[in-house]
C-alpha positions, 0 to 999 in steps of 0.5 A: 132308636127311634122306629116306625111300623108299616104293615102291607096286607095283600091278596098273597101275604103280609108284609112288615117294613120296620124304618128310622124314624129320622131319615127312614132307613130301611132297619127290617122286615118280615114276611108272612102268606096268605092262603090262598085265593083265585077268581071267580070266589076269591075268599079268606077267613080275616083271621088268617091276616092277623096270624100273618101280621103277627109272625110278620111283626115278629120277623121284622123285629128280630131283623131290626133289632128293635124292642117293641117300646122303640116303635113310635107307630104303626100304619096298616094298608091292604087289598081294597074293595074286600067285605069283612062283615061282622055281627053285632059281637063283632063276630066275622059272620063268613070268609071275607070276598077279596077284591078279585071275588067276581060272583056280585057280578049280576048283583052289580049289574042290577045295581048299575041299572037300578042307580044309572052309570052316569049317575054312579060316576057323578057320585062316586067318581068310578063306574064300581065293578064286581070288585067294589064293595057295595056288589059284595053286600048285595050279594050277601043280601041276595045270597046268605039270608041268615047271613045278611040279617046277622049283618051290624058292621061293614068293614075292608080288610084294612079296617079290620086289620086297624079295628085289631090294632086299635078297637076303633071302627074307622076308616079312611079317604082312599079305602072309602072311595073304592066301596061304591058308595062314599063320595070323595070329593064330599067327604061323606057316604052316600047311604042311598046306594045301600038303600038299594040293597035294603031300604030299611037299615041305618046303613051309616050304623053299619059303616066305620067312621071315615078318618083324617089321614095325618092323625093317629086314630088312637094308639095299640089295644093291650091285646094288640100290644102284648100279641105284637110285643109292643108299647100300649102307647104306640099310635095307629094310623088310620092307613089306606088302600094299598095302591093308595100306600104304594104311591105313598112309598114311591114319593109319586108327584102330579104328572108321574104315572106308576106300572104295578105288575102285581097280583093285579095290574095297577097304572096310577098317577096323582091328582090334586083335583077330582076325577070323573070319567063318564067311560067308567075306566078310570077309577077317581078314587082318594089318595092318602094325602087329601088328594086323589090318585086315578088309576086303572086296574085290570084283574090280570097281571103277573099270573098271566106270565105265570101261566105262561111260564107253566104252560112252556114249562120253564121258570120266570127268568127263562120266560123273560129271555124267551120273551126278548128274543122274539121278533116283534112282528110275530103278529101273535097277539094275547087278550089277557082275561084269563080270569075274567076282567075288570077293566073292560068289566068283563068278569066272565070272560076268558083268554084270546090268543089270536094270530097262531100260524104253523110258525109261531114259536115258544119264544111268539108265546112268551112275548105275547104274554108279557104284551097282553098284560102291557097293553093293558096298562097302556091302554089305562094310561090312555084312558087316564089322558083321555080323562084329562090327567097329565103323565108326562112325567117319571114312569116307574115299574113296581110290583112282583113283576117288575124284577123281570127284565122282559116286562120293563124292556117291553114296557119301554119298547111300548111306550117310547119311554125311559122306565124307572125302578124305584129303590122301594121292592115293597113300595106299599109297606115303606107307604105305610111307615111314611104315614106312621112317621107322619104321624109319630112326628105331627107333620103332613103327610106330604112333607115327609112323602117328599123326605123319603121319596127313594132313589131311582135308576133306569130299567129299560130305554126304548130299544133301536126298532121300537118304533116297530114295535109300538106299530105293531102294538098299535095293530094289536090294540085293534085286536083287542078292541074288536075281542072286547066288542065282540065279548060284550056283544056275545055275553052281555053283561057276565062277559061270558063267551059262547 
């Protein structure tokens, strides 16, 4: 049988989805962690991703049922931004920054200085953070000498994952379009940004070539193939970011705007056209088709209702009942930075919990933590219309947190909208194999986008009263505006209170 590979390396583990190549039916998967990593130096050893891809591939191949010769090829997305920096035996030089790493934040800030924001937008398409690589690399420049002058190769962690696969230094659009330094809209890098950071290195020596997303990038290295178990003629795909991958998995459309409850929290749609937004929200960045796919993301997702849940000692599903009975003008409102924040770029910040009174009950708690995550998003989603992007259309929840009845309903009372679930639990590794499947059988990548789009089915309507809610949301916005001036005022650029 006829099969494709896709492989979604997170922050937290690596995720293998093994589908028919003809219709793309599930047939597997496998799963395996990562260690683990927190703000504000969030690191990992690249190794461990490739002992995780391996027991992964393994897992999902005993699921499926297939022999390595039925896989016609593979595609591998991971977390963006991330600086795998190799040396000139292709050595990892030290663990690699994560995307949630927030120690370049003062690196960052010097660069924006240096380069204008104005100007950074215009080339790039987002006003980069600490998260992007380019603060990464200064970093390293500024921090580890040794380290820097040891430096021959940039790579992501997806590319490093694809170098494994195939021994090819390449990359593509949508991983490319989060360093800070390769414009999208050009197709080509902008080695004067990295100029900044040391003048005298031919920095497009150092950085992968940058790869069409509908062509193999060449096929299995034989150390891949025999530690993977697979034909040395399997294709490798160039693959992608993973936002980038998962709007791949859910068959998303221009107008469509897509929640992720993740790690990270991720609002996205599609775009045919470039976008710039001079406030430096909105992240322009590429998509996997030749597109772009703007999106917002905030640092803090999931792991604020984690703690949440911790703090109240109970588990996620008492967390989300707690959450739903509460009333909807406790006025408890939640700044949710507890590990800093990327978008508003406050890397130093922490958490705000305002409107305490003697009345505020556990059930208060629970909602405003699941709200202080929401808000944010919806305040991306407004930024993005602002940007003039178009989301009228499907709203879909994904990510970890999606399964909680608390985040769906809550997003719905919000937003006054019908919110979907996808029939796509790992929507960025089945993105994946909608590009290995693209390749495997030479059509584009969009055609086979709209063949497999999963189903949907409705999570959560707006309920009777939400009008309320969304006045009181509306009041909460305030708050958090006046939090996030106030921290900006206080801090400056570190974000870090006093």
């Amino acid at each position: 049988m006829p099969s494709v590979a896709g492989v979604d390396s997170s922050t937290q583990s690596c995720k293998v989805e093994i589908r028919d190549l003809d219709d793309g039916s599930l047939l597997g998967s496998g799963s395996a962690p990562h260690p683990p990593a927190f703000p504000p130096s969030s690191e990992q050893d690249p190794a461990s991703w490739w002992a995780a891809l391996k027991a992964a591939f393994e897992a999902a191949r005993r699921s499926a049922g297939v022999s390595g010769s039925d896989i016609a090829a593979v595609s591998v997305d991971a977390q963006c931004h991330g600086l795998v920096a190799l040396d000139e035996q292709d050595e990892v030089i030290r663990p690699a920054k994560l995307w949630n790493d927030t120690t370049s934040a003062q690196q960052l800030e010097r660069l924006k200085q240096r380069i204008g924001a104005q100007e950074w937008i215009r080339a790039v398409g987002s006003l980069p953070t600490a998260a992007f690589t380019l603060s990464k690399v200064a970093w390293l420049a500024e921090n580890e000498t040794d380290n820097f002058r040891r430096l021959r190769r940039i790579l992501l962690p997806h590319d490093w994952l694809t170098w494994k696969l195939s021994g090819r230094y390449v990359t593509d659009r949508s991983e490319a379009s989060g360093t800070g330094y390769y414009n999208a809209a050009e197709s080509r890098y902008l080695p004067e940004l990295l100029a900044h950071v040391d003048d005298r290195r031919e920095w497009l020596e150092v950085l992968p070539e940058v790869v069409d997303d509908s062509r193999a990038v060449g096929t299995l290295c034989p150390r891949a193939a025999t530690e993977l178990g697979l034909s040395l003629g399997t294709l490798v795909g160039p693959g992608g970011g993973d936002q980038h991958a998962a709007a791949l998995g859910l068959g998303i459309e221009p107008g469509d705007v897509v929640y992720t409850f993740g790690t990270s929290g991720v609002v996205f749609t599609a775009s045919r056209t470039p976008v710039f937004d001079p406030t430096g929200i909105v992240d322009g960045v590429a998509d996997m088709t030749g597109g772009y796919l703007p999106l917002v993301s905030t640092l803090n997702a999931a792991r604020v209702t984690d703690t949440f849940a911790r703090i109240l000692g109970v588990g996620h599903e008492e967390l989300s009942k707690l959450a739903l009975t509460a009333p909807e003008d406790s006025g408890l409102v939640l700044a949710a930075f507890l590990d800093g924040e990327r978008k508003p770029n406050r890397p130093g910040a922490h958490g705000l919990l305002a409107g305490l009174t003697s009345h505020t009950t556990r059930e208060d708690l629970a909602r405003a933590a699941f709200e202080g995550v929401i808000l944010g998003l919806v305040s991306g989603e407004r930024h993005l219309n602002t940007a003039g992007v178009a989301t009228g259309g499907r709203l879909i929840a994904t990510g970890g947190g999606s399964r909680s009845p608390a985040y769906t309903q809550l997003l719905a009372d919000l937003t006054g909208r019908e919110v979907l679930l996808a029939d796509a639990p790992e929507a960025s590794a089945r993105g994946a194999c909608v590009q290995a499947a693209a390749i495997a059988l030479g059509r584009p990548v969009r055609e086979v986008l709209r063949q497999w789009a999963p189903t949907t089915q409705v999570a959560a309507t707006p309920r009777a009263g939400s009008e309320t809610a969304r006045a009181h949301a509306a009041a909460r916005y305030d708050v958090l505006a006046a939090w996030d001036a106030l921290d900006a005022d206080t801090s400056g650029a570190t974000g870090r209170t006093s």
